[in-house]
mmCIF entry with sequence, helices, sheets and N, C-alpha, C, O atoms, coordinates in Angstrom:
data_MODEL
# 
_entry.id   MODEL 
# 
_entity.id                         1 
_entity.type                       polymer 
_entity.pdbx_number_of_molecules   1 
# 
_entity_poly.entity_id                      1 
_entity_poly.type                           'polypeptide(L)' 
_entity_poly.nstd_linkage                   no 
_entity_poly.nstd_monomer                   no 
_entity_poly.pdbx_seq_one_letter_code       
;(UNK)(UNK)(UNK)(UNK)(UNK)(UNK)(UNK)(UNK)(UNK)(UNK)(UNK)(UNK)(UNK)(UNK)(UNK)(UNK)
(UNK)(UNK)(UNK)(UNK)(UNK)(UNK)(UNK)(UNK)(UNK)(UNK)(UNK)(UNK)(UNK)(UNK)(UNK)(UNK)
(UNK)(UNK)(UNK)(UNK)(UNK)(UNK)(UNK)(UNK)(UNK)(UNK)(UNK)(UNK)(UNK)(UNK)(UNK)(UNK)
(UNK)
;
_entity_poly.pdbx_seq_one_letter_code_can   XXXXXXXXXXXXXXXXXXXXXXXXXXXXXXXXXXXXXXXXXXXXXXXXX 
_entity_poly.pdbx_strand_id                 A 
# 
loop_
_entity_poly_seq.entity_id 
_entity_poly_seq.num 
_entity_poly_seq.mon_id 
_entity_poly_seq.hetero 
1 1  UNK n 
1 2  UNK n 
1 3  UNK n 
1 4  UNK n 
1 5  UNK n 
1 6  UNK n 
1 7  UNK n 
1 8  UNK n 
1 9  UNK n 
1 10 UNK n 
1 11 UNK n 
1 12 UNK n 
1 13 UNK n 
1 14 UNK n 
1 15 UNK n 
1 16 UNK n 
1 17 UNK n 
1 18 UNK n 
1 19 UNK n 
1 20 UNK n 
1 21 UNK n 
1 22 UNK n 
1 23 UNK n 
1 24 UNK n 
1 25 UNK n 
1 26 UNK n 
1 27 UNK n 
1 28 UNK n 
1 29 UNK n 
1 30 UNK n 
1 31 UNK n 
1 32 UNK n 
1 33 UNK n 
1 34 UNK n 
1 35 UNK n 
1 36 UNK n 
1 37 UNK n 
1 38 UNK n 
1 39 UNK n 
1 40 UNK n 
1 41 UNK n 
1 42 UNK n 
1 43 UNK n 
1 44 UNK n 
1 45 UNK n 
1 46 UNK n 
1 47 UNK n 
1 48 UNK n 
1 49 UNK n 
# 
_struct_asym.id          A 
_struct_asym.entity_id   1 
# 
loop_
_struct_conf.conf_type_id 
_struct_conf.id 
_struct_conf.pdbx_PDB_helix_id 
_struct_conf.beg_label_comp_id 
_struct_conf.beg_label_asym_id 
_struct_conf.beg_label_seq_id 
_struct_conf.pdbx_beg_PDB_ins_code 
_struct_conf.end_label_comp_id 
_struct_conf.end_label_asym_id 
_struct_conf.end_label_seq_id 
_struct_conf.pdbx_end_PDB_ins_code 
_struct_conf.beg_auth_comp_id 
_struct_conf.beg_auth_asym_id 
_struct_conf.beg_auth_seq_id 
_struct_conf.end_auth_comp_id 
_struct_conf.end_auth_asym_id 
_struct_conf.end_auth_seq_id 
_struct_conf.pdbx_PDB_helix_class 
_struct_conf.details 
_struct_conf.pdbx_PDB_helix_length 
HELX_P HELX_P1 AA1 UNK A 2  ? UNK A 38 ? UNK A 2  UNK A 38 1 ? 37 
HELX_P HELX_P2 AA2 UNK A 42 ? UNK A 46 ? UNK A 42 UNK A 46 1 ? 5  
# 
_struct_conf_type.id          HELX_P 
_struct_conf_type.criteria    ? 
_struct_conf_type.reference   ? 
# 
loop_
_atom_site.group_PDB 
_atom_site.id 
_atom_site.type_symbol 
_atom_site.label_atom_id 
_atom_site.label_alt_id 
_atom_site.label_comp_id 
_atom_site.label_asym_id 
_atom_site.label_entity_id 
_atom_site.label_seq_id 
_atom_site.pdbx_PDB_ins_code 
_atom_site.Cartn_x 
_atom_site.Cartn_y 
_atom_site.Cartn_z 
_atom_site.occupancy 
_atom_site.B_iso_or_equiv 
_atom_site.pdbx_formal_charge 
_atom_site.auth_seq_id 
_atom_site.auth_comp_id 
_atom_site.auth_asym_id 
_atom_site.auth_atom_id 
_atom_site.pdbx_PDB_model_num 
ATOM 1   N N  . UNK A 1 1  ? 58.279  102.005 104.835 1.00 0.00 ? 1  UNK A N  1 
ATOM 2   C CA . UNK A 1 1  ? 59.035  100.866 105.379 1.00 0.00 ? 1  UNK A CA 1 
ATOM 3   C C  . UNK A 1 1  ? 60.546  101.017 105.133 1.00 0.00 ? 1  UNK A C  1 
ATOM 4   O O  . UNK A 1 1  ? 61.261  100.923 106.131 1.00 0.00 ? 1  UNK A O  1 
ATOM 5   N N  . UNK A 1 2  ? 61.032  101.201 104.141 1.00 0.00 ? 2  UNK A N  1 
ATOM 6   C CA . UNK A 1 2  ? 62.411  101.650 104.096 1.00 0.00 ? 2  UNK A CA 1 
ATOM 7   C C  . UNK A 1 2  ? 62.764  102.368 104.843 1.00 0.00 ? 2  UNK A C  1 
ATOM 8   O O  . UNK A 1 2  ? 63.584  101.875 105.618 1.00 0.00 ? 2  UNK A O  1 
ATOM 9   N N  . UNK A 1 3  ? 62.513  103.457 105.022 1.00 0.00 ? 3  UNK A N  1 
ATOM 10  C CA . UNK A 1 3  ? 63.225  104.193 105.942 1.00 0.00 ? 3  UNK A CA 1 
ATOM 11  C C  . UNK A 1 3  ? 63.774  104.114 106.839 1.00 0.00 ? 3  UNK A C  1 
ATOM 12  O O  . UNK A 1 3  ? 64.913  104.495 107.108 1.00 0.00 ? 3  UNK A O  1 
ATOM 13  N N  . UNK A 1 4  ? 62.427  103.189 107.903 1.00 0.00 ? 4  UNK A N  1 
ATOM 14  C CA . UNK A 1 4  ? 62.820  102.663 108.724 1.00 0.00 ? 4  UNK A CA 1 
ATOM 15  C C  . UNK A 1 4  ? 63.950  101.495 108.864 1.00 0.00 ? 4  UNK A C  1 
ATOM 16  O O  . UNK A 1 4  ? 64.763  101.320 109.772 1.00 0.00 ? 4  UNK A O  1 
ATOM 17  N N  . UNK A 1 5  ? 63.709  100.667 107.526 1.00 0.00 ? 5  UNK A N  1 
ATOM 18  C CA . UNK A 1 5  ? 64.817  99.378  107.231 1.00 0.00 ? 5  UNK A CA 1 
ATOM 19  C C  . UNK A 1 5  ? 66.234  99.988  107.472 1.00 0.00 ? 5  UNK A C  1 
ATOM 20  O O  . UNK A 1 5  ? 66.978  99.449  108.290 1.00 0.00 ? 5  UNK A O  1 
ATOM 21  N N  . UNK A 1 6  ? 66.625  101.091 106.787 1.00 0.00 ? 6  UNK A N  1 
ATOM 22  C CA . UNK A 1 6  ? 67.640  101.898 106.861 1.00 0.00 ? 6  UNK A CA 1 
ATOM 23  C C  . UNK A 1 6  ? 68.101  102.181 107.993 1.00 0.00 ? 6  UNK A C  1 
ATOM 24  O O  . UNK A 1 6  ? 69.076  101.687 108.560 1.00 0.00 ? 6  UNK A O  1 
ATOM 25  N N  . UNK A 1 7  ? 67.344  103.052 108.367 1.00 0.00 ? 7  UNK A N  1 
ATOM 26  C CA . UNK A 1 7  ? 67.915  103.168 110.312 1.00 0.00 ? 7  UNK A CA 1 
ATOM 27  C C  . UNK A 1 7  ? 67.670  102.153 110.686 1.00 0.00 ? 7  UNK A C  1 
ATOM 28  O O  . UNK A 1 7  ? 67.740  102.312 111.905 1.00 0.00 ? 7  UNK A O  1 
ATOM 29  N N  . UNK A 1 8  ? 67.329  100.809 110.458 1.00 0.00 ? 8  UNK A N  1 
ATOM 30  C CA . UNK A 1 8  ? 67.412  99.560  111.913 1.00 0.00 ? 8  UNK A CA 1 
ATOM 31  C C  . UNK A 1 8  ? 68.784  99.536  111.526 1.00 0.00 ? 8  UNK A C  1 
ATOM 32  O O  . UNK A 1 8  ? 69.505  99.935  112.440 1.00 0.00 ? 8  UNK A O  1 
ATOM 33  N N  . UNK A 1 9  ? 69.499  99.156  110.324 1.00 0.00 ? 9  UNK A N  1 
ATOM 34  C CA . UNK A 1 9  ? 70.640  99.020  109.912 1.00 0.00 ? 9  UNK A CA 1 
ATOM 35  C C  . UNK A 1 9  ? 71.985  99.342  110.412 1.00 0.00 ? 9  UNK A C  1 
ATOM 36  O O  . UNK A 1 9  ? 72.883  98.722  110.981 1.00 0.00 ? 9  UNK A O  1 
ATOM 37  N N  . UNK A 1 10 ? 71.677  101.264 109.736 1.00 0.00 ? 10 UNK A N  1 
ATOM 38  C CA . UNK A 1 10 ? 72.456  102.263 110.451 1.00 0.00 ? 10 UNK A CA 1 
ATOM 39  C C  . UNK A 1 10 ? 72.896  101.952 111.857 1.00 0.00 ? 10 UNK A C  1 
ATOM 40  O O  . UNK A 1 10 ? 74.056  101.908 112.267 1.00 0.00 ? 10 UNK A O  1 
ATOM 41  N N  . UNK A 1 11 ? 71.466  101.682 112.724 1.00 0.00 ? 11 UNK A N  1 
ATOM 42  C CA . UNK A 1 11 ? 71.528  101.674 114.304 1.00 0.00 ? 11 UNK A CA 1 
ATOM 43  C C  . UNK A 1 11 ? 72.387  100.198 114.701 1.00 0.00 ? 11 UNK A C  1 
ATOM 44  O O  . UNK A 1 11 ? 73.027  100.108 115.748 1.00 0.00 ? 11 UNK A O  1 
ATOM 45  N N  . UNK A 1 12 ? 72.302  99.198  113.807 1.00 0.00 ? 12 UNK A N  1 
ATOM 46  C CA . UNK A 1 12 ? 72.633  97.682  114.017 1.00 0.00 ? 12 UNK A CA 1 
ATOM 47  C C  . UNK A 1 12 ? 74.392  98.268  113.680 1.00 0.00 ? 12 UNK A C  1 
ATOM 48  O O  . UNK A 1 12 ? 75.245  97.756  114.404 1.00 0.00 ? 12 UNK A O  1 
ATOM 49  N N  . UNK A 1 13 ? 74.856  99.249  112.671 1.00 0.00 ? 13 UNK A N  1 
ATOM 50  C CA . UNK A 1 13 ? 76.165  99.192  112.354 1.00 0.00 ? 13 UNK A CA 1 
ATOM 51  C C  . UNK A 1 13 ? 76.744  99.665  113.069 1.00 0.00 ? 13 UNK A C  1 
ATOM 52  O O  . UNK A 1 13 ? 77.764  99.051  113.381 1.00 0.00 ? 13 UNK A O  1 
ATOM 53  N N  . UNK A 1 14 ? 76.471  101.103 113.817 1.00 0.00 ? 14 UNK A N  1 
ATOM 54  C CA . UNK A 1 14 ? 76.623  101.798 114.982 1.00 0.00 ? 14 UNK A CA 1 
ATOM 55  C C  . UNK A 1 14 ? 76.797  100.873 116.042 1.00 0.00 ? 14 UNK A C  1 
ATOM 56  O O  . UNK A 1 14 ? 77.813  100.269 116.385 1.00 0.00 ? 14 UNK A O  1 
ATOM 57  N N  . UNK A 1 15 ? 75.708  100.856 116.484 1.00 0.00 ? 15 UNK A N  1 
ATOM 58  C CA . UNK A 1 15 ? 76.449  99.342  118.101 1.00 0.00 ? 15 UNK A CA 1 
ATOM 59  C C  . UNK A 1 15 ? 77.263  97.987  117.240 1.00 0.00 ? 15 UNK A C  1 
ATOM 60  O O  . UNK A 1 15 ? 77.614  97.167  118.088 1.00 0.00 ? 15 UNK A O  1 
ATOM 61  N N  . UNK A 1 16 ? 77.425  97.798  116.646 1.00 0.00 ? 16 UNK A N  1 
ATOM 62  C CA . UNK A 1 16 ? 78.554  97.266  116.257 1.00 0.00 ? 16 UNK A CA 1 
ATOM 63  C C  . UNK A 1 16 ? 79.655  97.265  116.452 1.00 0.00 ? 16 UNK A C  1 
ATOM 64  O O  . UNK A 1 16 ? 80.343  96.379  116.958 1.00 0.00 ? 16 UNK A O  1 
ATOM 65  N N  . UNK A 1 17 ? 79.988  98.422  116.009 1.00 0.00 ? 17 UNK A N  1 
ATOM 66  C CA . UNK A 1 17 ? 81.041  99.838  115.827 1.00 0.00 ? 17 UNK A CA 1 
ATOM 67  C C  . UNK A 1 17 ? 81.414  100.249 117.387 1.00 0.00 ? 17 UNK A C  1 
ATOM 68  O O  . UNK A 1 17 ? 82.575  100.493 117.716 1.00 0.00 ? 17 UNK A O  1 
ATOM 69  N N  . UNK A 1 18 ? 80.879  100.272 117.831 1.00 0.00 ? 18 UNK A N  1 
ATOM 70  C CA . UNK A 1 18 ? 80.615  100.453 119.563 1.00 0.00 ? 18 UNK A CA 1 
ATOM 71  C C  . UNK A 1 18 ? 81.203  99.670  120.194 1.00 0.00 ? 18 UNK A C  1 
ATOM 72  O O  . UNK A 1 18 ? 82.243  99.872  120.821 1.00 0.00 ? 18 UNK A O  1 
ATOM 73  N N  . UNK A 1 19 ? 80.447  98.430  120.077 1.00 0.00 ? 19 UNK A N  1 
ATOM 74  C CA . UNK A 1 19 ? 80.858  96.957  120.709 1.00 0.00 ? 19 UNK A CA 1 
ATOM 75  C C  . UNK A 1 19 ? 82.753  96.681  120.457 1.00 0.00 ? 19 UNK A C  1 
ATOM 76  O O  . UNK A 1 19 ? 83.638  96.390  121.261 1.00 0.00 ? 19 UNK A O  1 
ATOM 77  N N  . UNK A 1 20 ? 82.780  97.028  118.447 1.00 0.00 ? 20 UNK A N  1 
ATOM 78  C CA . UNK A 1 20 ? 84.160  96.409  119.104 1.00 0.00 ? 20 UNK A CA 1 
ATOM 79  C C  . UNK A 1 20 ? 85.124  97.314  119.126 1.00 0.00 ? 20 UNK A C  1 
ATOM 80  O O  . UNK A 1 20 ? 86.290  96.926  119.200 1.00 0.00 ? 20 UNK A O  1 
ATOM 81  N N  . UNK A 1 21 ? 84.794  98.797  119.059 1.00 0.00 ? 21 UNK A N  1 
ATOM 82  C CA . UNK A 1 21 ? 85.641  99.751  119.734 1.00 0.00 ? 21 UNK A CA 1 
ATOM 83  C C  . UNK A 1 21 ? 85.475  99.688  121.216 1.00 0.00 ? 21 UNK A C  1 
ATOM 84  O O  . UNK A 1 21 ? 86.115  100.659 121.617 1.00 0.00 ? 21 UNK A O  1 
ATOM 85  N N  . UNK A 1 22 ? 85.161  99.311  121.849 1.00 0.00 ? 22 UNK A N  1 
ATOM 86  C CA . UNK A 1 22 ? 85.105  98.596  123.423 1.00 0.00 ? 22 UNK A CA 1 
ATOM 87  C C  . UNK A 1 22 ? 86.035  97.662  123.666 1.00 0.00 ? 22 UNK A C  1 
ATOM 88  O O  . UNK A 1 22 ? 86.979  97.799  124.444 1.00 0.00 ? 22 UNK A O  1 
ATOM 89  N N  . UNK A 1 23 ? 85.714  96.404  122.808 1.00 0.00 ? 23 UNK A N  1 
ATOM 90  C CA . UNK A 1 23 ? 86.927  95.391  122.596 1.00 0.00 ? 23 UNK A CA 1 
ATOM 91  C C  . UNK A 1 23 ? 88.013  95.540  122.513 1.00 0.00 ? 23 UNK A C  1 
ATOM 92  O O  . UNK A 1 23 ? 88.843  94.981  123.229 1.00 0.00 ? 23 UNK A O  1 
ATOM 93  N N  . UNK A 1 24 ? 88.326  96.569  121.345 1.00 0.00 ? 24 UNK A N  1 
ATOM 94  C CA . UNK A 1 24 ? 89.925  96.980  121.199 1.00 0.00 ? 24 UNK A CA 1 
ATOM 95  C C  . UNK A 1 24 ? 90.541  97.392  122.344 1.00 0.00 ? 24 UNK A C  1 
ATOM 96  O O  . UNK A 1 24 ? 91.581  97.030  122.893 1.00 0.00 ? 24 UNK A O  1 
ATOM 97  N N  . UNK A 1 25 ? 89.381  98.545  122.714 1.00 0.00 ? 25 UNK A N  1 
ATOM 98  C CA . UNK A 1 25 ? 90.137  99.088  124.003 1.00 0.00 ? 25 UNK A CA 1 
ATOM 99  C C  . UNK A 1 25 ? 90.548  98.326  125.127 1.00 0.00 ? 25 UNK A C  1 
ATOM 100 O O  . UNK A 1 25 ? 91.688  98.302  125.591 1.00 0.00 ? 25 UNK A O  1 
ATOM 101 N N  . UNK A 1 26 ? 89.662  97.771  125.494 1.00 0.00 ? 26 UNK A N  1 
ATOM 102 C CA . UNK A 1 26 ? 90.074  96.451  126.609 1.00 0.00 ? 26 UNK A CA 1 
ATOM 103 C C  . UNK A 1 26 ? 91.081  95.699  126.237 1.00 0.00 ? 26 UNK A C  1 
ATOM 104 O O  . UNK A 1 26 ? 91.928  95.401  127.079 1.00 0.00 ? 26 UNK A O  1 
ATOM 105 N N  . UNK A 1 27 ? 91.186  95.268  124.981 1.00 0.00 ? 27 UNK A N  1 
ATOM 106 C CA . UNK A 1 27 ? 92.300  94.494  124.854 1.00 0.00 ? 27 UNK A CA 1 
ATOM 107 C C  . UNK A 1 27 ? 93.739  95.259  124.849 1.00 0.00 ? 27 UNK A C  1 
ATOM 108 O O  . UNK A 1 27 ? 94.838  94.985  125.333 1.00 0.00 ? 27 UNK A O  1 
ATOM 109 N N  . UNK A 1 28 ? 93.363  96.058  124.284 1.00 0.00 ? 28 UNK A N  1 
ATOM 110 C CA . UNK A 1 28 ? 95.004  96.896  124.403 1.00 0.00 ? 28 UNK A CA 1 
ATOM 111 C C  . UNK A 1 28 ? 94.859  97.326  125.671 1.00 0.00 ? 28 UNK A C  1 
ATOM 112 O O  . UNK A 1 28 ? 96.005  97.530  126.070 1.00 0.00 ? 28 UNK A O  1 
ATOM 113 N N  . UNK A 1 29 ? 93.868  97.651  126.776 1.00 0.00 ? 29 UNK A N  1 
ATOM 114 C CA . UNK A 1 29 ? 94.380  97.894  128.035 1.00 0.00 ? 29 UNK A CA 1 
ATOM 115 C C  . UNK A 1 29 ? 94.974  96.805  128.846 1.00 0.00 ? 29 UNK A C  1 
ATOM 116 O O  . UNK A 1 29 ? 95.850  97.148  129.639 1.00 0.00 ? 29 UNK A O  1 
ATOM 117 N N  . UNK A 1 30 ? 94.680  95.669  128.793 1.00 0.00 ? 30 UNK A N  1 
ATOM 118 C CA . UNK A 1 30 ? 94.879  94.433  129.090 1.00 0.00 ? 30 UNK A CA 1 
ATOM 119 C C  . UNK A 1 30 ? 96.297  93.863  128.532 1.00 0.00 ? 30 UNK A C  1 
ATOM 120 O O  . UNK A 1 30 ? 96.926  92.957  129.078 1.00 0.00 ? 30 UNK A O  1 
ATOM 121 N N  . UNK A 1 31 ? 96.640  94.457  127.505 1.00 0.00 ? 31 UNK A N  1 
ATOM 122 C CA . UNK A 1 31 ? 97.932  94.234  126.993 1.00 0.00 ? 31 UNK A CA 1 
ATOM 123 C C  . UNK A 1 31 ? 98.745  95.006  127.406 1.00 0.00 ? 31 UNK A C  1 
ATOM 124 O O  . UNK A 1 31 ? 99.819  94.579  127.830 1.00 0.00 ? 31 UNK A O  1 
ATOM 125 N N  . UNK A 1 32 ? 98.456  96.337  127.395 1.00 0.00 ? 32 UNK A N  1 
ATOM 126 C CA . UNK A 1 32 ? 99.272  97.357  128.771 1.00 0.00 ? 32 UNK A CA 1 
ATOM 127 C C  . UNK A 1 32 ? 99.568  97.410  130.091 1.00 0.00 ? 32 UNK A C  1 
ATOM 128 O O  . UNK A 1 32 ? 100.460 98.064  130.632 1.00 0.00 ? 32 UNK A O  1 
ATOM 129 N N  . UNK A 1 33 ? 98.568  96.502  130.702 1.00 0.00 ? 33 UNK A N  1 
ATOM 130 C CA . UNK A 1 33 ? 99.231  96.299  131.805 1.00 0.00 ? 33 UNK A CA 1 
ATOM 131 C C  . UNK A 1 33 ? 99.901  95.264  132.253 1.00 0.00 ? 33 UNK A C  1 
ATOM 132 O O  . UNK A 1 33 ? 100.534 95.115  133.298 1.00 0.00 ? 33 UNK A O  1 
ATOM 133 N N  . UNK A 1 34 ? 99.607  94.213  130.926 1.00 0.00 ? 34 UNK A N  1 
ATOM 134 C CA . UNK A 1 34 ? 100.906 92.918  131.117 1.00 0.00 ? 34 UNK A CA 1 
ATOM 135 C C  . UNK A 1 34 ? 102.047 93.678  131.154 1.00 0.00 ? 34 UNK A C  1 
ATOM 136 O O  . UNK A 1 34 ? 102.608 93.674  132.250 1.00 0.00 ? 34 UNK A O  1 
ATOM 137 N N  . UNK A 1 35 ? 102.464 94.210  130.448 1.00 0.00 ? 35 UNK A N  1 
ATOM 138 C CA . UNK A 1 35 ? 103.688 94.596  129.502 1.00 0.00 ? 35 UNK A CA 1 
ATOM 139 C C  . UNK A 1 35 ? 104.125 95.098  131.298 1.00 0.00 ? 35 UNK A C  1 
ATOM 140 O O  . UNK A 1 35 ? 105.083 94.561  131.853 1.00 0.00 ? 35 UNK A O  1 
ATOM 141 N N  . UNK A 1 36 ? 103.212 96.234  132.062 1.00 0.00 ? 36 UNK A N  1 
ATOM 142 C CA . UNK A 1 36 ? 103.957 97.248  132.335 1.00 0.00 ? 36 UNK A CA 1 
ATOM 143 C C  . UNK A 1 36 ? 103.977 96.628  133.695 1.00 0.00 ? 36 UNK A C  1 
ATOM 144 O O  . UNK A 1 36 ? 104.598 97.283  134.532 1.00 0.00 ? 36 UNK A O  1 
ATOM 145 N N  . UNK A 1 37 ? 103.348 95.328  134.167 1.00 0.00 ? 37 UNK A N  1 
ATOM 146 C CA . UNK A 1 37 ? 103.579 94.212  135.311 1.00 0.00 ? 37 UNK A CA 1 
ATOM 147 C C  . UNK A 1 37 ? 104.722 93.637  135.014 1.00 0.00 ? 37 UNK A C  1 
ATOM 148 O O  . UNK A 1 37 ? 105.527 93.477  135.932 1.00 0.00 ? 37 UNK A O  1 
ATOM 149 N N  . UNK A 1 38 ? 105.087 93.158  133.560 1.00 0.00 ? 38 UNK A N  1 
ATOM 150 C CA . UNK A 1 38 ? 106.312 92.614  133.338 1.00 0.00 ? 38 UNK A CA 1 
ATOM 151 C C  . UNK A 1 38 ? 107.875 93.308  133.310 1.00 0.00 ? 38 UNK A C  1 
ATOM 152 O O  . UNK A 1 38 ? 108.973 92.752  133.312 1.00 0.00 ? 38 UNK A O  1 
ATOM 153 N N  . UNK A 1 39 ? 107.478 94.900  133.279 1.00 0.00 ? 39 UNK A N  1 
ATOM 154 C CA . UNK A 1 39 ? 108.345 95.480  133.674 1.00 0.00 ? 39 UNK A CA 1 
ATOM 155 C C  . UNK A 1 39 ? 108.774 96.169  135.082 1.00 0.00 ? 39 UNK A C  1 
ATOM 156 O O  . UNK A 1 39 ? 109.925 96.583  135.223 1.00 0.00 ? 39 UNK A O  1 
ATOM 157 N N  . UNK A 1 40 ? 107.839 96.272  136.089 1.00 0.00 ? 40 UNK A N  1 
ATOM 158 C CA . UNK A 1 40 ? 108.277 95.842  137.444 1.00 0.00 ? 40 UNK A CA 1 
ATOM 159 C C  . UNK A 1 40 ? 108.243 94.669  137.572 1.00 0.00 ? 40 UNK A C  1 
ATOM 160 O O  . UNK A 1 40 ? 107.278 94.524  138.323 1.00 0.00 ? 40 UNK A O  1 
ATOM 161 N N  . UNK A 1 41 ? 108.650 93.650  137.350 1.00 0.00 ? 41 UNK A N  1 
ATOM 162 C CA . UNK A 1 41 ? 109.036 92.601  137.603 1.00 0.00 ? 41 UNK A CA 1 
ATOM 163 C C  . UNK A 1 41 ? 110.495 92.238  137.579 1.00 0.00 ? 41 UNK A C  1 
ATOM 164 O O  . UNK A 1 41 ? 111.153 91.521  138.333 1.00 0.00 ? 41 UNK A O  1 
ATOM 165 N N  . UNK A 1 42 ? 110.876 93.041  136.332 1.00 0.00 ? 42 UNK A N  1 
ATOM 166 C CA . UNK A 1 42 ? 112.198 93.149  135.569 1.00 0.00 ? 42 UNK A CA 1 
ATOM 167 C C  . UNK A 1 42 ? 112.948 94.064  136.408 1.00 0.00 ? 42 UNK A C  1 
ATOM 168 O O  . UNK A 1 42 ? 114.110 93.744  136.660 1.00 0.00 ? 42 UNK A O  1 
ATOM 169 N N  . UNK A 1 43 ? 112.517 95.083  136.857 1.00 0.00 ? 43 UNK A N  1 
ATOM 170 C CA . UNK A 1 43 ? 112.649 95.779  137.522 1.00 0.00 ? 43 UNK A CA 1 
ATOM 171 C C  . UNK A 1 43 ? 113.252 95.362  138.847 1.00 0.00 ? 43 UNK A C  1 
ATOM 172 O O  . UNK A 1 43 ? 114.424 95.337  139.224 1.00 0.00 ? 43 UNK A O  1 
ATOM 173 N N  . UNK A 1 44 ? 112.116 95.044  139.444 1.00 0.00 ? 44 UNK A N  1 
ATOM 174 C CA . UNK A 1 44 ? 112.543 94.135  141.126 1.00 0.00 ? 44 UNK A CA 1 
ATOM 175 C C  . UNK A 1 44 ? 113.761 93.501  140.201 1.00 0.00 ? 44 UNK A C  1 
ATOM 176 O O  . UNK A 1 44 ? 114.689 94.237  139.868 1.00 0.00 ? 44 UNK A O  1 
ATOM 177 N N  . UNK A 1 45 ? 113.733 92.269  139.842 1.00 0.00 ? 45 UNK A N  1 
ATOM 178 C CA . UNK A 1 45 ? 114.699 91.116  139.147 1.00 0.00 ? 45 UNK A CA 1 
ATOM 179 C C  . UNK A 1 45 ? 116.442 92.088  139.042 1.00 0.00 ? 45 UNK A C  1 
ATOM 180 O O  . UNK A 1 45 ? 117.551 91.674  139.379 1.00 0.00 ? 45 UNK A O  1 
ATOM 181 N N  . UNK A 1 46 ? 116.102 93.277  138.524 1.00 0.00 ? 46 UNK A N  1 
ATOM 182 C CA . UNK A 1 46 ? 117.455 94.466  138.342 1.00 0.00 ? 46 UNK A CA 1 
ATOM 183 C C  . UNK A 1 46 ? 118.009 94.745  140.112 1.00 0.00 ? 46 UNK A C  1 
ATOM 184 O O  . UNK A 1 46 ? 119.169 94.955  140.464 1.00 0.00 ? 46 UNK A O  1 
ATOM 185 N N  . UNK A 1 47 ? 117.184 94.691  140.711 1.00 0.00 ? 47 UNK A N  1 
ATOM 186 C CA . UNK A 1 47 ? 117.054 95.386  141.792 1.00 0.00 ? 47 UNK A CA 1 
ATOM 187 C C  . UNK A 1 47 ? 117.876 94.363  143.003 1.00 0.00 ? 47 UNK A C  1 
ATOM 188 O O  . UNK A 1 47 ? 118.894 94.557  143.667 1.00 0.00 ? 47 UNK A O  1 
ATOM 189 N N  . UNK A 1 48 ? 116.885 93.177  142.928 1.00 0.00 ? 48 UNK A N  1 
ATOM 190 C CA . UNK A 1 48 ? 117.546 92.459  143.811 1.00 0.00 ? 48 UNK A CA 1 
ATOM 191 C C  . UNK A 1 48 ? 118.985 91.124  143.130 1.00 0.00 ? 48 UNK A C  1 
ATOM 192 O O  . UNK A 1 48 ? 119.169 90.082  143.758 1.00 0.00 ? 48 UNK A O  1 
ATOM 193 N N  . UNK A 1 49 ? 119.945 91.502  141.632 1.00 0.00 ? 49 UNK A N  1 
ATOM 194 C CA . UNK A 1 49 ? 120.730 91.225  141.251 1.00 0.00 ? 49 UNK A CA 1 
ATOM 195 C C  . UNK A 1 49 ? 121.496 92.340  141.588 1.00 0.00 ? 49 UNK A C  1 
ATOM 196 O O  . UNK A 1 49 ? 122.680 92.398  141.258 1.00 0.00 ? 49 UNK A O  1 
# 
């Protein structure tokens, strides 16, 4: 029975680990493309001053 207890664990920490290395990524992609919308914006704004 342990053994198995062990790997449900392992396997539960792993998709964990998964899940919110997914998260991060999305969020910092999501934060990258504010940023880089807000800089053609700034952009145009340079453009048509």
């Amino acid at each position: 029975m342990m053994p198995i207890n062990w790997l449900m664990i392992f396997m539960l920490y792993l998709i964990c680990l998964m899940f919110i290395m997914i998260l991060m990524n999305s969020l910092l992609l999501n934060f990258k493309i504010k940023n880089f919308k807000k800089k053609i914006i700034y952009k145009k704004w340079k453009w048509l001053w």
